[in-house]
N, C-alpha and C positions, 0 to 999 in steps of 0.2 A: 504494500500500500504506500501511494506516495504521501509521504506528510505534508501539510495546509503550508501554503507561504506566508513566512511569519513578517508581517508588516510592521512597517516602523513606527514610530509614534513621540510626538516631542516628551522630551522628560522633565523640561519645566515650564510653569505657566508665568506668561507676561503679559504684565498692564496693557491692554488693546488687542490681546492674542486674535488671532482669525479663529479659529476653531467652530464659533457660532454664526462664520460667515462664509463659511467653505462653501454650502450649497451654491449661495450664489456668486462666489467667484467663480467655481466652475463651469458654472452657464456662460461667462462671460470672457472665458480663455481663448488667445488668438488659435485659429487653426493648425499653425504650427509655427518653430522659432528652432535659434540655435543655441545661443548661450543666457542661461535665464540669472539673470539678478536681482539680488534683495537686499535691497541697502539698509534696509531699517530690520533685521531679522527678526529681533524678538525671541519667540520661544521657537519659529520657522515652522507654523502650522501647515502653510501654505508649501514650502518647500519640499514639507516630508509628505504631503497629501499628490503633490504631481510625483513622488517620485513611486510613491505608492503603486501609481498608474501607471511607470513605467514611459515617464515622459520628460525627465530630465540626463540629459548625456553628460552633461558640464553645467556648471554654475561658479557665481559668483556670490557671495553671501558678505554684508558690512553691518557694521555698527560703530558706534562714537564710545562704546559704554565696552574701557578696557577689560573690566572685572569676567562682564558678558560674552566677551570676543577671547576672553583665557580660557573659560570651559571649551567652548567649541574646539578652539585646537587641542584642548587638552584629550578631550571625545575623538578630534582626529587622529593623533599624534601618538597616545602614550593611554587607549580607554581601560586595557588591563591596572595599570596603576592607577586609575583614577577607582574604577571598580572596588580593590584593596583599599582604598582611603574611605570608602562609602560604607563600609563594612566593621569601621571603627562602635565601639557601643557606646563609646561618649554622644554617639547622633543621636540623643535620647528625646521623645515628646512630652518636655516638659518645662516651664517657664524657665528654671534655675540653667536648664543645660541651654538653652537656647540663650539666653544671656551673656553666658560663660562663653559660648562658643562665637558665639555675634562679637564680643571683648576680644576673642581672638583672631578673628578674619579683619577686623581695623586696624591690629597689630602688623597683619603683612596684607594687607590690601595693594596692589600695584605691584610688590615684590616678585621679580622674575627667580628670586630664589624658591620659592614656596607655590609654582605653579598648582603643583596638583593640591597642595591641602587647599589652596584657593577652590580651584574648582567645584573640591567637595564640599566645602563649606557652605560657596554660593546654593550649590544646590539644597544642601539641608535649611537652610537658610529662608531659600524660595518658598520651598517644600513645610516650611514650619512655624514665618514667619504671615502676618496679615494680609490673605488676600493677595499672596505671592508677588507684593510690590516691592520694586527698587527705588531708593529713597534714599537722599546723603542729607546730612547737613551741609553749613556753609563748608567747613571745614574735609570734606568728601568723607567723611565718613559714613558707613550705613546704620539707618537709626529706624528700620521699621521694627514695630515691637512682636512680640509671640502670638500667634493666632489662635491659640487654644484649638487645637486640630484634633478630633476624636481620636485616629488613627497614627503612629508612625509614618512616614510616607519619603521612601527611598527609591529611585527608580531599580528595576532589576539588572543585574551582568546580562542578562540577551539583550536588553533594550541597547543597553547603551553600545553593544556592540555591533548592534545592528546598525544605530545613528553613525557607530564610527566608517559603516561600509558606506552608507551613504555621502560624507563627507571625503571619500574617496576620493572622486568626484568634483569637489569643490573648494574654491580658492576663499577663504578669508582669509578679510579684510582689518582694521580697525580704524576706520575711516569716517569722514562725513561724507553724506550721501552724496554729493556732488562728484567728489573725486572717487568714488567708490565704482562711478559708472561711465568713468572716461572713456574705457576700452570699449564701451558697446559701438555697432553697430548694424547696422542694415540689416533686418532679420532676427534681430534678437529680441527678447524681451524681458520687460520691467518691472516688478510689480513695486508701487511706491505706497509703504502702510506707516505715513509718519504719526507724530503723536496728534491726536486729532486738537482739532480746533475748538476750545470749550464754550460750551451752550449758551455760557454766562459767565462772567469774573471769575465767580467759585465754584464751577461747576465739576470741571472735570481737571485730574491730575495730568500734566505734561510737559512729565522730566523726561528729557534724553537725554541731557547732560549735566553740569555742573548749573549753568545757565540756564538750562530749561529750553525751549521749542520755543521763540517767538514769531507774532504774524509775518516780522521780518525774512523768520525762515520758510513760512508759508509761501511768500508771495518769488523766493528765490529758486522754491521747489518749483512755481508754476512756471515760471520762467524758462528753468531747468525742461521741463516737460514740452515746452514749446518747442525748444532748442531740437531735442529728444528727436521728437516728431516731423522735423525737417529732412532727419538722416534717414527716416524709417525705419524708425525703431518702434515696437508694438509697447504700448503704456498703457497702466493701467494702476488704478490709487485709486484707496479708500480713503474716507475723511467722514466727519462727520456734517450732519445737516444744516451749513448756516450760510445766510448768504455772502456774506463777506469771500466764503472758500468757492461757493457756487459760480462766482461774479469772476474770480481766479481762471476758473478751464473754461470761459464762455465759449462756443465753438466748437466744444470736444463734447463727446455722447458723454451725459450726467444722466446717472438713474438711482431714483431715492430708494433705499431697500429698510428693511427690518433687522436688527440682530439684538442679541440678549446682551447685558455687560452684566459680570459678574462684580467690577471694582468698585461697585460704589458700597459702601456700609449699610445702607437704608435698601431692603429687600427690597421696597416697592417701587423703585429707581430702576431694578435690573432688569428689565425687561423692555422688548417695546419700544429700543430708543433707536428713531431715523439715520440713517447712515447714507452718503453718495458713493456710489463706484463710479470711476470715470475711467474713461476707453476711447483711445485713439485709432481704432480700429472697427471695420465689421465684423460680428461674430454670428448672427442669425444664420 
């Protein structure tokens, strides 16, 4: 009997993840490309779902967020040792350790000596701390607190090895999106999932970096996207529903969709909230 092909699946969750928006990116994917990029990764829902499908040869995969861009190569690179470091029983679900442990990932945050406890740490970290948000103070450190999580939650040695075949494959980056997508061309494509544009003042969180996502880098991305679009290159970006972003791609197919958000604190927030995909291409 042949055994079931074991699919991949991202091993941590991040603030704006795709996950609840895959359906309809998938309706909305060019017919075909060559080298696909993702400058804003995230947890790379979207990534692990086309390759699922057996539709990605090469990629290029960035982000701004070094801590984020250490695991990945580390899942590339070296995912047996990151495995053994996940395996430690200090990863314990419980405020004291998650404390302890959070006090020790600021001690070597950034440190190319301590890649892999890095690694495992972010994960546990993700995995343990509120709502899997990434969050520094002024100072860059990380300060989101414990999530009171019923269960443990460590991804398994298959997953991660599977992420690491996947990652084969692909070149990261730790870049801003701009230069992240120099090398495209004619035939390739984009998908651009920055930190969305918030509802209201206080609406929605949108850290990328140290600085945070401002409309300045909004209006650089749409720029970017025009630019994009001249060479033939297939785009495509999420955002959320406001005109300011809408008024950004005039010109380009905008379609309002639905998805769930898990980040906000207030249950009756997650659900339900408008989203745009936009596409520089046919897809019907």
């Amino acid at each position: 009997m042949i055994a079931p092909l074991v699919k991949c699946s991202p091993f941590i969750k991040w603030a704006g993840g795709k996950r609840q928006l895959l359906v309809e990116l998938d309706q909305r994917l060019p017919p075909a490309w060559n080298t696909y990029y993702e400058p804003f990764i995230g947890g790379g829902a979207l990534l692990v779902n086309l390759d699922n499908h057996q539709l990605i040869s090469r990629a290029v995969i960035a982000d701004l967020n070094s801590e984020l861009i250490n695991l990945y190569r580390v899942v590339q690179d070296k995912p047996e040792s990151l495995i053994a470091a996940l395996e430690d029983d200090d990863l314990r679900n419980d405020e004291a350790s998650y404390k302890a442990l959070k006090e020790r990932f600021n001690t070597i945050i950034g440190n190319p000596l301590h890649e892999i406890e890095r690694a495992a740490l972010l994960i546990y970290l993700n995995k343990h701390g509120f709502n899997g948000l990434w969050r520094v103070n002024r100072k860059g450190k990380f300060n989101v607190p414990f999530g009171s999580h019923k269960n443990r939650s460590i991804p398994s040695g298959a997953s991660i090895m599977k992420f690491s075949a996947l990652l084969a494959k692909v070149k990261i980056l730790n870049a801003d999106f701009e230069a992240a997508v120099k090398t495209a061309r004619k035939g390739d494509f984009i998908y651009f999932d920055p930190p969305y544009q918030p509802l209201s003042k206080t609406a929605n969180f949108t850290d990328y970096n140290s600085r945070g996502f401002r409309f300045e880098d909004q209006e650089r991305l749409a720029r970017l996207f025009r630019k994009l679009t001249k060479k033939g290159v297939h785009l495509m970006l999420s955002n959320s529903k406001v005109p300011a972003i809408e008024d950004l791609y005039e010109g380009f197919r905008i379609e309002t969709v639905t998805a769930k958000r898990f980040i906000n604190c207030n249950g009756e927030r997650r659900s339900g909230i408008e989203e745009i995909i936009v596409t520089n291409y046919p897809y019907d």
